[in-house]
C-alpha positions as a Python dict, from the first residue, in 0.01 Angstrom:
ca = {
    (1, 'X'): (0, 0, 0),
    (2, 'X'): (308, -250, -40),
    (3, 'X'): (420, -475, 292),
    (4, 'X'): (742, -283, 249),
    (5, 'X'): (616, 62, 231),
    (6, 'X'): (387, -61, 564),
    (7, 'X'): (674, -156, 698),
    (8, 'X'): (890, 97, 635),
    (9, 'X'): (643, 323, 761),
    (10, 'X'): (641, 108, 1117),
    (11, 'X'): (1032, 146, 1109),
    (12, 'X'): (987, 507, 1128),
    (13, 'X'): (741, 548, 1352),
    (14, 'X'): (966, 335, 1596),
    (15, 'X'): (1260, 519, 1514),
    (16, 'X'): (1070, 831, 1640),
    (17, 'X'): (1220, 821, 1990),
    (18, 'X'): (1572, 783, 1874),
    (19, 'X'): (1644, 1106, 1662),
    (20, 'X'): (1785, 1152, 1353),
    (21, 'X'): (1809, 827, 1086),
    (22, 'X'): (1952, 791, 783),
    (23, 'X'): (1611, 841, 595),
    (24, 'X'): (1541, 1171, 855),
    (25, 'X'): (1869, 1330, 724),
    (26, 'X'): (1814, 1240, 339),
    (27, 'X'): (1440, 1387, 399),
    (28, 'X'): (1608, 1688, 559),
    (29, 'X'): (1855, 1775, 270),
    (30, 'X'): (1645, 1669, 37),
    (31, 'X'): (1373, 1937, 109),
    (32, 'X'): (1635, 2202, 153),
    (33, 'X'): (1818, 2150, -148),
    (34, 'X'): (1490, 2147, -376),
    (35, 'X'): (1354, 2432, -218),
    (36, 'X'): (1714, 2615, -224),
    (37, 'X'): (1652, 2577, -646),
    (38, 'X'): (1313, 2654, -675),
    (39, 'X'): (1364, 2991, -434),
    (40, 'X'): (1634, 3065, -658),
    (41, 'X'): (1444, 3066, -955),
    (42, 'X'): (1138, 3297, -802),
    (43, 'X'): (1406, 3556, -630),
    (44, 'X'): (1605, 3598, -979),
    (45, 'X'): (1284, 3711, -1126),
    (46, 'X'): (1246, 3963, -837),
    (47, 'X'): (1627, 4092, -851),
    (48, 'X'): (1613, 4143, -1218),
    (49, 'X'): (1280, 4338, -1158),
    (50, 'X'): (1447, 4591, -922),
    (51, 'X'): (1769, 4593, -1141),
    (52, 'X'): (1701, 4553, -1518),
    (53, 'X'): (1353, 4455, -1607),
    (54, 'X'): (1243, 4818, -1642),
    (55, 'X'): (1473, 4925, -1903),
    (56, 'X'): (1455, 4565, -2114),
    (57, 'X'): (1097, 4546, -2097),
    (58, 'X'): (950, 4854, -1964),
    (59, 'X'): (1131, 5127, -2130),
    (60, 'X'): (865, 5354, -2308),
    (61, 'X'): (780, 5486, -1910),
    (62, 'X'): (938, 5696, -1656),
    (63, 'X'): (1207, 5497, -1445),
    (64, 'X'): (985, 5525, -1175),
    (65, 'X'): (688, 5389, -1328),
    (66, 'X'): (889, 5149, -1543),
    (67, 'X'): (990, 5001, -1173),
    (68, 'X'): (625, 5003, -1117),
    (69, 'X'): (502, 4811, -1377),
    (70, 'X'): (814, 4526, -1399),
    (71, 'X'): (700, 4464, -1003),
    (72, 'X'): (322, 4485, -1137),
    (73, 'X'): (477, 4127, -1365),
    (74, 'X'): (657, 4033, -1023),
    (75, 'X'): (303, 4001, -865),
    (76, 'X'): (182, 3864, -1177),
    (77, 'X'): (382, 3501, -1008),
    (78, 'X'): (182, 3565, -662),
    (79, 'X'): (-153, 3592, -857),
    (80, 'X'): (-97, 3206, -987),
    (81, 'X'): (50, 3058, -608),
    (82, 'X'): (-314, 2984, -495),
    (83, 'X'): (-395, 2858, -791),
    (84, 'X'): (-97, 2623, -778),
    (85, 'X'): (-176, 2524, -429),
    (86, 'X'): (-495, 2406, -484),
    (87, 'X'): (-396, 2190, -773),
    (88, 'X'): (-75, 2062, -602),
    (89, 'X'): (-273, 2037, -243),
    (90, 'X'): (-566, 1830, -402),
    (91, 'X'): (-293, 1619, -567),
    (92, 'X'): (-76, 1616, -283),
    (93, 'X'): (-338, 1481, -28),
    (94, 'X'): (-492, 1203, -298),
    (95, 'X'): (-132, 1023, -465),
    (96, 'X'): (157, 1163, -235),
    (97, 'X'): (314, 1471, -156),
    (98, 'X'): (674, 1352, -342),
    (99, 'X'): (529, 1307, -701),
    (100, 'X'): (390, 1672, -690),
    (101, 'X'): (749, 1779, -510),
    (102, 'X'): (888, 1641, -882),
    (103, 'X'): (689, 1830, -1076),
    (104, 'X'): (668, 2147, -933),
    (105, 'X'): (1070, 2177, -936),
    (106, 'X'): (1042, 2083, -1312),
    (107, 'X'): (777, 2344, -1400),
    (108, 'X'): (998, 2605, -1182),
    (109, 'X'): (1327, 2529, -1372),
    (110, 'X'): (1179, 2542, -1719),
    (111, 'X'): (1009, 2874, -1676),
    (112, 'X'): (1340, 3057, -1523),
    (113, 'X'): (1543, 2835, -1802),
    (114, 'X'): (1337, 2983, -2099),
    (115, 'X'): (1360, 3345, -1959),
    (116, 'X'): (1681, 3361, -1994),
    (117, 'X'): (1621, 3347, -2413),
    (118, 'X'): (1312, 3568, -2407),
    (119, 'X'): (1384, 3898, -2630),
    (120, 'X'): (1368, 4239, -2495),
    (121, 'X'): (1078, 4527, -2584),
    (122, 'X'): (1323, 4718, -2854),
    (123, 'X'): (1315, 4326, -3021),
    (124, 'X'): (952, 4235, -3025),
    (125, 'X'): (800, 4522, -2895),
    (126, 'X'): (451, 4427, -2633),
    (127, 'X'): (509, 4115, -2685),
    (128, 'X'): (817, 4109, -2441),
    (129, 'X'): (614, 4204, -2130),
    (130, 'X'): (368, 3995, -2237),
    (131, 'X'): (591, 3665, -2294),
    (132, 'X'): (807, 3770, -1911),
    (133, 'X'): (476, 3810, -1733),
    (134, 'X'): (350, 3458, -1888),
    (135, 'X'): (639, 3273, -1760),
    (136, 'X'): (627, 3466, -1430),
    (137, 'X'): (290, 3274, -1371),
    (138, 'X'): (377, 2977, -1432),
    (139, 'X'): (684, 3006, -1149),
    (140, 'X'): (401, 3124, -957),
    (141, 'X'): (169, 2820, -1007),
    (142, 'X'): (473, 2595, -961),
    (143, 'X'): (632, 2759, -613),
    (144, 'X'): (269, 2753, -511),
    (145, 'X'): (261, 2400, -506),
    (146, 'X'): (615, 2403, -396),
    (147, 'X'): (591, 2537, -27),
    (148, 'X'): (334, 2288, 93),
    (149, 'X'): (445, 1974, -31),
    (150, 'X'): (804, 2044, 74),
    (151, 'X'): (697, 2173, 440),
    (152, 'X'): (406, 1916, 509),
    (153, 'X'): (663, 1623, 330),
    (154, 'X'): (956, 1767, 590),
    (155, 'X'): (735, 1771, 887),
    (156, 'X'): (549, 1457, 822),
    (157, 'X'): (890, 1277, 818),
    (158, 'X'): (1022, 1474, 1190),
    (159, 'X'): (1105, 1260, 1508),
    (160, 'X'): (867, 1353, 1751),
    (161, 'X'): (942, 1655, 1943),
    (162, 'X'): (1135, 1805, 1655),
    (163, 'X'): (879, 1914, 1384),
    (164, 'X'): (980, 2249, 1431),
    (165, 'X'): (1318, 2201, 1330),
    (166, 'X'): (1279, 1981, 1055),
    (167, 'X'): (971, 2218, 896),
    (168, 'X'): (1261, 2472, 942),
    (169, 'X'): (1496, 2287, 646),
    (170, 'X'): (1277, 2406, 359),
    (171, 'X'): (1256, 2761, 504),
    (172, 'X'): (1594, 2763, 498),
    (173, 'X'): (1570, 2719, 143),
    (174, 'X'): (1412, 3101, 97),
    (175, 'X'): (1765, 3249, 209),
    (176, 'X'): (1974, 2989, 39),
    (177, 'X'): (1787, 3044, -282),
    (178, 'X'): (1803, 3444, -217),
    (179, 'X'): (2146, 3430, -118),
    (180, 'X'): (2249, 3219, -431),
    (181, 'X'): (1995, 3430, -675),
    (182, 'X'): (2160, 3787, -513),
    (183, 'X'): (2524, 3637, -528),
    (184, 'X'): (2442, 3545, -939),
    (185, 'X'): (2372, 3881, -1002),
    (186, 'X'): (2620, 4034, -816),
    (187, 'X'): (2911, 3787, -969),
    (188, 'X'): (2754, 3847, -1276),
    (189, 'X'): (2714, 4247, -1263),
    (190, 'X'): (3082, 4269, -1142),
    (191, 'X'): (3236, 4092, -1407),
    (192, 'X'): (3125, 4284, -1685),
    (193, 'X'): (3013, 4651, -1782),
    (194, 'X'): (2704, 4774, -1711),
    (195, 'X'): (2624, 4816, -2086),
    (196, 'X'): (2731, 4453, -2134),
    (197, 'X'): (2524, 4307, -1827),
    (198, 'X'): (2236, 4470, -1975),
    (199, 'X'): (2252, 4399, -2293),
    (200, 'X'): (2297, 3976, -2243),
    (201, 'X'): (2486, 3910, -1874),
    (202, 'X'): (2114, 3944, -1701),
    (203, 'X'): (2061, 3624, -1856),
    (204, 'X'): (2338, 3352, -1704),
    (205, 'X'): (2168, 3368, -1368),
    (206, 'X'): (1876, 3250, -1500),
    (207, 'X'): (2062, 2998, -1750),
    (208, 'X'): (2227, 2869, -1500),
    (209, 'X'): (1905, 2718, -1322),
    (210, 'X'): (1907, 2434, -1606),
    (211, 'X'): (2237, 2284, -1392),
    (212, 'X'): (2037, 2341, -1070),
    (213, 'X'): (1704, 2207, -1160),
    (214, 'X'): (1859, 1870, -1285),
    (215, 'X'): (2077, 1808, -901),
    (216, 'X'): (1762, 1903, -738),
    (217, 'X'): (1598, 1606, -918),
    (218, 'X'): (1859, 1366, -841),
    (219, 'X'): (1795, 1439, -444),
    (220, 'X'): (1430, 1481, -473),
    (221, 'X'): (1385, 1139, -649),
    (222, 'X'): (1543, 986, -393),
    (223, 'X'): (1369, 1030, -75),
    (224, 'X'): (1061, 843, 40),
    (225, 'X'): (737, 935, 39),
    (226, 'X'): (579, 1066, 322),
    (227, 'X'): (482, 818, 646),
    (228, 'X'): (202, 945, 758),
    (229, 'X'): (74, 990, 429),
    (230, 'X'): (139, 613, 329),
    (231, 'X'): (-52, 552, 633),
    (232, 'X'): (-375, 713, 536),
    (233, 'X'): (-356, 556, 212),
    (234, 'X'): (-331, 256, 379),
    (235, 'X'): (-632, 309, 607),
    (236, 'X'): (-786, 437, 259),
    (237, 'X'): (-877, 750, 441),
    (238, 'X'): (-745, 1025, 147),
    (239, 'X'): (-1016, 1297, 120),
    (240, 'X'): (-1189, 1247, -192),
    (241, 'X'): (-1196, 1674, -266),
    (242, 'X'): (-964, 1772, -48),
    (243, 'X'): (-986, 2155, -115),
    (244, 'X'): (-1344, 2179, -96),
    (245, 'X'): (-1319, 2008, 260),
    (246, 'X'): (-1096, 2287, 358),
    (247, 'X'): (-1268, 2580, 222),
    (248, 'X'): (-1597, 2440, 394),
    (249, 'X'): (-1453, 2284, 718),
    (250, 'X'): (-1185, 2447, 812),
    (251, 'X'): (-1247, 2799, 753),
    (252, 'X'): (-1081, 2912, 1108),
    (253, 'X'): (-772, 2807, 1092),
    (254, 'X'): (-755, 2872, 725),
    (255, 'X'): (-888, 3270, 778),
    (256, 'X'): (-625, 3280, 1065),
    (257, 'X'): (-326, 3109, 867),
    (258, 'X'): (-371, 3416, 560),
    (259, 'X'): (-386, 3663, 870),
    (260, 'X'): (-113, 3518, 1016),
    (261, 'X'): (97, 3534, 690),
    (262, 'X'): (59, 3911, 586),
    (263, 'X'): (293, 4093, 768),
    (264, 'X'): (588, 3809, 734),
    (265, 'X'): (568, 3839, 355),
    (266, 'X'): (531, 4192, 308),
    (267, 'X'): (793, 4231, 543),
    (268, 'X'): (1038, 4005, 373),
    (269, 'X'): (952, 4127, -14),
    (270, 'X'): (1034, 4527, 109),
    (271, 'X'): (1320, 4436, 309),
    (272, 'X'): (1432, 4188, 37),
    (273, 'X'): (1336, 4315, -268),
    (274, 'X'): (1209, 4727, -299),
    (275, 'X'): (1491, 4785, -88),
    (276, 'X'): (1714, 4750, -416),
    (277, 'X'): (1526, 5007, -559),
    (278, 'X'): (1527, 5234, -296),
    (279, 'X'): (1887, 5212, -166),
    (280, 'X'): (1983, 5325, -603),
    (281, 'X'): (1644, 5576, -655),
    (282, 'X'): (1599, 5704, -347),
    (283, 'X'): (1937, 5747, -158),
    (284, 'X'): (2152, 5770, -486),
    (285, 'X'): (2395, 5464, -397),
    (286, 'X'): (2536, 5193, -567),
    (287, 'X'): (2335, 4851, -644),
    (288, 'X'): (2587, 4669, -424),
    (289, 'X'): (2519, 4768, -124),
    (290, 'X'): (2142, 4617, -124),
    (291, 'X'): (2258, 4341, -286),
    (292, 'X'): (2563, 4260, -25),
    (293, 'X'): (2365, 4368, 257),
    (294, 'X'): (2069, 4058, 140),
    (295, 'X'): (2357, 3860, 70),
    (296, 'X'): (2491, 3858, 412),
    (297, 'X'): (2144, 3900, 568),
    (298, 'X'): (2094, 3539, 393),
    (299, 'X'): (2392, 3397, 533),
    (300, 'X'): (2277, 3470, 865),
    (301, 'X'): (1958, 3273, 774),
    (302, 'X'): (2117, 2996, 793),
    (303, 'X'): (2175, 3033, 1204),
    (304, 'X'): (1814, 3262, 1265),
    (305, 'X'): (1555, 3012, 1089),
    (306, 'X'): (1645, 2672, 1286),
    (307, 'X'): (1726, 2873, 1633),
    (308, 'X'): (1362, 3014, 1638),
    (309, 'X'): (1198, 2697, 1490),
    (310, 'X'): (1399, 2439, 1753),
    (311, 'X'): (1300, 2731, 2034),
    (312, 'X'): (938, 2657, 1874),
    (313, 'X'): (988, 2286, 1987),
    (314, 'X'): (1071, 2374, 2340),
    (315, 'X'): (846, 2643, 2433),
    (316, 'X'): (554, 2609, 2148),
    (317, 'X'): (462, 2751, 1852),
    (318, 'X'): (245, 3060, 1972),
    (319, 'X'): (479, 3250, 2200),
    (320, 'X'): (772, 3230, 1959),
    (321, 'X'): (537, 3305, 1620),
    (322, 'X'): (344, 3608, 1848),
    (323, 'X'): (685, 3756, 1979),
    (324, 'X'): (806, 3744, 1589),
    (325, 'X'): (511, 3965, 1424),
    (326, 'X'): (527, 4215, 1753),
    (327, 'X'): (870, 4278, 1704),
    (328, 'X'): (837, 4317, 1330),
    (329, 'X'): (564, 4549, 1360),
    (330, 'X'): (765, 4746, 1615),
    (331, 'X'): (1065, 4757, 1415),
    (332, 'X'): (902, 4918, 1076),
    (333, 'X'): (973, 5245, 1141),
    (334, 'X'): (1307, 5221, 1261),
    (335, 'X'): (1391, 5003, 964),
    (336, 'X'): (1352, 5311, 783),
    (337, 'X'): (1564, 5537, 983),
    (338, 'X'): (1853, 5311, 962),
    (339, 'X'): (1763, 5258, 566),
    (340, 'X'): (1768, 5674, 563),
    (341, 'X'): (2106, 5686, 746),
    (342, 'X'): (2286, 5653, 399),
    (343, 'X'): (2567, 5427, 588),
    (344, 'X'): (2592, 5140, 436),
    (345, 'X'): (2716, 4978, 810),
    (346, 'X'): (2362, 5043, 940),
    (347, 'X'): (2183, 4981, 608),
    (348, 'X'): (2381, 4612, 669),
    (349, 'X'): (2235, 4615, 992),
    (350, 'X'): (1887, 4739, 968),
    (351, 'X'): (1817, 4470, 640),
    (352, 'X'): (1974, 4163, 876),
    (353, 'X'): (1748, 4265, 1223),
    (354, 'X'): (1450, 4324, 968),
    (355, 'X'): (1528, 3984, 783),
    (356, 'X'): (1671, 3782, 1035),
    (357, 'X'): (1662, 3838, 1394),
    (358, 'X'): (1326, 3904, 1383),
    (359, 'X'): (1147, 3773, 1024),
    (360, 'X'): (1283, 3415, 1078),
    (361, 'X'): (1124, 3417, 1482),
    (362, 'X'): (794, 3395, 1201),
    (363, 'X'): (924, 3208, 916),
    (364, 'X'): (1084, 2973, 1076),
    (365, 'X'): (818, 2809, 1259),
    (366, 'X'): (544, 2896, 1030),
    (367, 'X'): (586, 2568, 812),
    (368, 'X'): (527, 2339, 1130),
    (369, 'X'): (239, 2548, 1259),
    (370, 'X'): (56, 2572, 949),
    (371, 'X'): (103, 2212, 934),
    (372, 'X'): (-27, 2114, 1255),
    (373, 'X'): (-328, 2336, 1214),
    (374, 'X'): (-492, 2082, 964),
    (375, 'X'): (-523, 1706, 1025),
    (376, 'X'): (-393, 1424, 758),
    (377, 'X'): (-630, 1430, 518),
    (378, 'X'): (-624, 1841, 449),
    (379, 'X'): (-249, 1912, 554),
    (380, 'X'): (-131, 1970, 230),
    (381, 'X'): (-399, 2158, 111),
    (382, 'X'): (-479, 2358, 395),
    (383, 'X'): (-115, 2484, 489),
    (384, 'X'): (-64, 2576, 123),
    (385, 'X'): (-381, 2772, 15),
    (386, 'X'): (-352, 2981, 390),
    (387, 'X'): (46, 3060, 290),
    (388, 'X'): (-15, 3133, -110),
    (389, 'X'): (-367, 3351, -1),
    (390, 'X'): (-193, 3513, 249),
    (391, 'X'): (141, 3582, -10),
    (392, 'X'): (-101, 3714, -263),
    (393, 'X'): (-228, 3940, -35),
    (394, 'X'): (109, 4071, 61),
    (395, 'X'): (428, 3981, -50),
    (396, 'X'): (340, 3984, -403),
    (397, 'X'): (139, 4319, -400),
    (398, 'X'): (418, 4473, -171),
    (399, 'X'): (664, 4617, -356),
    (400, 'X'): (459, 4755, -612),
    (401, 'X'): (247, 4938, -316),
    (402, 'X'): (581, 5034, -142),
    (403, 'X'): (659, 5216, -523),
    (404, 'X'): (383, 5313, -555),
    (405, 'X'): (374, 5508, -233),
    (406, 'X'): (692, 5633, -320),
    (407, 'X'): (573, 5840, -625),
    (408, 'X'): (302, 5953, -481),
    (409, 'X'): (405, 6076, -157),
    (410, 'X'): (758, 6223, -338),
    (411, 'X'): (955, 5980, -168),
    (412, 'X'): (877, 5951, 158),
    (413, 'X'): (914, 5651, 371),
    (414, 'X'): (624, 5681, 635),
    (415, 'X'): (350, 5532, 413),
    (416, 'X'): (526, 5216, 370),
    (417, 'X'): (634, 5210, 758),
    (418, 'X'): (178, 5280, 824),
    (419, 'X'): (130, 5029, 492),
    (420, 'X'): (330, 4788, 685),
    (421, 'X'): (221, 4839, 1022),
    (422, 'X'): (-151, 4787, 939),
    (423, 'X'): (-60, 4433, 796),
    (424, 'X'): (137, 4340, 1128),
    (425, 'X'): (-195, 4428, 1362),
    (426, 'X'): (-408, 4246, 1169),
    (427, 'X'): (-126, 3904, 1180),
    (428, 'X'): (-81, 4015, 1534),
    (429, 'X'): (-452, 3965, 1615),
    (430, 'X'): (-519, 3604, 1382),
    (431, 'X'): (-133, 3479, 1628),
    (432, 'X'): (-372, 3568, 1905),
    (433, 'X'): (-664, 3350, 1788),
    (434, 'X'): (-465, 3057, 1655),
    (435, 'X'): (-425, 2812, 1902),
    (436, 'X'): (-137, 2609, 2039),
    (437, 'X'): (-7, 2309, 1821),
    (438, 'X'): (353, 2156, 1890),
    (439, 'X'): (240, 1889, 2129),
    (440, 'X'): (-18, 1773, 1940),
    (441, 'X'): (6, 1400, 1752),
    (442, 'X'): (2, 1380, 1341),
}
């Protein structure tokens, strides 16, 4: 390592007592802002699912089963994120976690960029599906590489005694780049008939991402590379195979991290994403008012995920984390009920208490405890193969169970409220194994 990365490294570590610096706020934005774009490209692929998907490239089944199968290519992305993980983690622990930060937003961009060109089923016929679910794994493999590096890169660069709030900048990104993806559509849908936003408007959302993708570089490119990392190279102390390490030597808190994650991403893919479907199949009313009740829900994000994480700071990562996925569990089938209500007042409300008040109390934090749960060497690797494992598991495979459930039980909502319920016991239980982290030294 370079005297001036050494030293800059010293700098920091000194300027650990004194708050926020220049490079702590540039880190900060930085890991927001790139993780703002690359949420926005994974969500758009998710809206268009629940909105248009099924007719462009899924017309020859029922509307029900055509929403099926478009989420069956929405999980196709989850199905690549451990993949991507273990690539960018082994990567990310050997040369630095900012190089794979670089590529991962590139990857992202041109995926979403060259779906907005791909030709419908009534064009090309199979090959449609085919060609959407492709590119949906490669957003996959990138965002799967995205999450850790941006987290462990964000945390790694925190003053001591705020980790939590700093891990809490790129999980800020999931309801900046849902609010931005939602707010797309709905500019987009609004402006132009429905014939007309089917035919080619689905497409400038995901256009757009080209502008997006090349800002997000700008930032990305220049921030400095992790401290602690630079460190460990230093000391020459990278793990030689860092994935195999964790699969071998840190099974427990890598079993307990995929626990831990279930219910928080099943939770946020219904309440984010079926939800869409359900409000229009299932209670008969317009598009908008899922897609401005996740719009405002993602506003108040923006207050939820840093309140719970800097709370995380004070009091630890285990009471606030445990309180989160016990109140989420709780709340399942009363989510329903207000979802059932037809008023679009409590729909507003049930979607923001489901997404906010009580999903962030898990999101928020979960970046810095995942982090802390694996030393130096494994941080990047660990932290991302537990969240992607655990995403697989649920979020990705979520709404397609939730529709699935749907057809089968002629609409009913209590399978998805027992479907949902089962996930939070089992995170419940792994929150009660996992132990405390947030005093603990990097």
């Amino acid at each position: 390592m370079s005297n001036s990365n050494l030293a800059y490294s010293i700098t920091e570590n000194e300027q650990e007592q004194k708050g926020f610096s220049k490079e702590h706020r540039k880190v900060a934005m930085a890991s927001f802002i790139g993780t703002t774009i690359e949420w926005y490209d994974f969500y758009l692929y998710g809206t268009a699912a629940a909105l248009v998907f099924p007719a462009l490239f899924f017309p020859t089944f029922d509307p029900l089963y055509g929403t099926l199968a478009a989420f069956a290519s929405y999980a196709a992305g989850f199905i690549a994120r451990p993949l991507g993980s273990m690539v960018f983690g082994h990567y990310g622990d050997k040369i630095g976690r900012k190089k794979m930060l670089t590529l991962s937003l590139v990857l992202m961009g041109l995926a979403t960029f060259l779906m907005g060109f791909l030709p419908s089923y009534q064009s090309v016929g199979i090959l449609a599906p085919i060609l959407i679910s492709l590119l949906r794994i490669v957003q996959g493999f990138a965002v799967g590489g995205e999450w850790g590096s941006a987290v462990v890169m964000s945390v790694e660069h925190a003053p001591r005694g705020k980790r939590g709030l700093y891990g809490s900048f790129p999980q800020m990104g999931v309801p900046a780049g849902l609010l931005l993806s939602t707010l797309a559509f709905s500019l987009t849908t609004n402006s132009m008939s429905n014939d007309a936003f089917v035919q080619w408007g689905w497409r400038i959302p995901f256009l757009c991402s080209a502008i997006l993708v090349i800002f997000g570089l700008y930032v990305r490119l220049r921030v400095s590379e992790s401290p602690v990392f630079l460190e460990a190279a230093a000391k020459k102390e990278q793990e030689e195979r860092p994935v195999l390490t964790v699969l071998r030597e840190q099974k427990k808190p890598l079993i307990l991290t995929i626990g831990m994650k279930l219910l928080q991403n099943a939770v946020f893919y219904i309440y984010s994403v079926f939800v869409l479907t359900y409000i229009v199949s299932n209670l008969g009313m317009d598009r908008s008012v899922g897609l401005n009740a996740v719009m405002i829900s993602s506003v108040v994000g923006f207050a939820t995920m840093p309140l719970w994480s800097h709370l995380s700071d004070k009091i630890g990562r285990k009471p606030v984390y445990l309180f989160g996925v016990i109140a989420s569990t709780l709340f399942v089938i009363p989510f329903f009920w207000l979802m059932n209500s037809g008023s679009v007042l409590l729909i507003t409300i049930g979607i923001i208490l489901g997404l906010n008040v009580l999903h962030d109390a898990v999101y928020g934090p979960q970046a810095v405890y995942y982090s802390e749960l694996f030393g130096t060497k494994v941080r990047l690797s660990g932290a991302s193969i537990g969240y992607q494992i655990g995403a697989i598991l649920a979020g990705g495979f979520s709404p397609m169970i939730a529709t699935a459930l749907l057809a089968k039980f002629d609409g009913a909502s209590w399978p998805i409220s027992t479907y949902l319920i089962g996930l939070g016991v089992i995170s419940i239980v792994c929150t009660l194994f996992a132990r405390e982290t947030y005093k603990d030294n990097l």
